[in-house]
C-alpha positions, 0 to 999 in steps of 0.5 A: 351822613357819612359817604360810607353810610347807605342811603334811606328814602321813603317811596311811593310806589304807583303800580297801576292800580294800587299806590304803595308806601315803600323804604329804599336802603341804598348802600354806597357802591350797591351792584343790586338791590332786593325787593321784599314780597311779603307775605300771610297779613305782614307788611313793610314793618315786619320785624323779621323781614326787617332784620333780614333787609339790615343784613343784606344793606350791611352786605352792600345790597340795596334793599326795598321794603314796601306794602303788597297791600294798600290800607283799605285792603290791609283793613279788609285782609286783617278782617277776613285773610282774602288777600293773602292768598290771592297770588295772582294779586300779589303778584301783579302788584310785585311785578307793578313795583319791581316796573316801578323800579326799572322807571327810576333813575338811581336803580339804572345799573341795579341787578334785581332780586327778590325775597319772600316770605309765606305766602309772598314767596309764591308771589315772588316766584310768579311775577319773576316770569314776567319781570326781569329778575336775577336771584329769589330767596324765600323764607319760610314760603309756600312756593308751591302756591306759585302753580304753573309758574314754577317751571317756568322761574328762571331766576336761580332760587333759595328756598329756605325751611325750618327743621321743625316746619315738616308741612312746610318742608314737604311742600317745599321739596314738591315746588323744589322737583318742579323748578327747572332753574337752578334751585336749592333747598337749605333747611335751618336745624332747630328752626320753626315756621317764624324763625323764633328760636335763637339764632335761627332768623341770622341763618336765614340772612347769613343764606340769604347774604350768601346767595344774592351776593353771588347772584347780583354782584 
């Protein structure tokens, strides 16, 4: 490996009541590093989060893919999707590695940020209150999932919407009026809930890119 090339390790990641596999992708002179809430049944192998990570680690931001869920509960949500939804869960477990992550050496000097998707976004949000957190971006989310957090997140915060997601819109605009950090709300034209449609997912990373450039640099 070059010394212009990132450095990628796997991680085990105890929380305190759960031990999570993760990926670190560290780019040489990285000022920040982003953690991935997943969300709705995904997991550290989500190909979109995946290509969203790739951008931002090609932009100089470190990045931190891992799994909210251990395996047996990942059997137990693909069954019935009772974990999914449980933000207070995801949460806590974000909060246990974003700890995790202060206690490690090489992550010292790192300004931290989130990012989530579905329902991970809710997630990210809440456990932003109880975590010292610089940026949140959110991909096609349900931050109004957050509840009570929401005017509490202090974070300065992207949501992100497809233009052809209208539920999901409104219930972003809802979340949008109850943040009182800075906040804003970008909707991709042409884009559906997953982001399929050519071009669309690299709006998001080009926003998102944007956004933690700003906030973690």
């Amino acid at each position: 490996m070059s010394e212009a090339e990132p450095r990628s390790f796997p991680a085990t990641i105890d929380t305190g009541d759960a031990v999570l596999q993760g990926e670190v992708v560290l780019p040489r002179h990285a000022r920040g590093i982003v953690l991935f809430a997943h969300g709705s049944g995904s997991s550290r192998f989500s190909t979109r989060n995946r290509y969203v990570a790739n951008r931002l680690a090609e932009g100089g931001i470190g990045t931190l893919l891992f799994d909210l869920l251990t395996a047996e509960e990942e059997v137990r949500d693909q069954r019935d999707a009772s974990l999914r939804f449980d933000i207070d869960l995801l949460a806590r477990r974000l909060a246990g590695v974003t700890r995790w992550l202060g206690s490690q050496d090489w992550s010292t000097n790192l300004r931290r940020g989130y990012f989530g998707a579905s329902t991970g976004a809710a997630a990210a949000l809440a456990a932003s209150v109880e975590c010292e957190v610089h940026a949140i971006v959110s991909r096609g989310g349900r931050p109004d999932l957050a509840g009570a957090a929401l005017p509490r997140v202090t974070a300065p915060t992207l949501l992100i919407v497809g233009s052809q997601d209208p539920v999901v819109i409104e219930l972003n605009e809802k979340a949008l009026r109850l943040l009182q950090c800075e906040a804003r709300l970008e909707i991709v034209p042409g884009a559906t809930h997953l982001f399929e449609e050519p071009g669309t997912l690299e709006q998001v990373a080009t926003l998102a890119l944007r956004w933690f450039r700003r906030a973690l640099a």
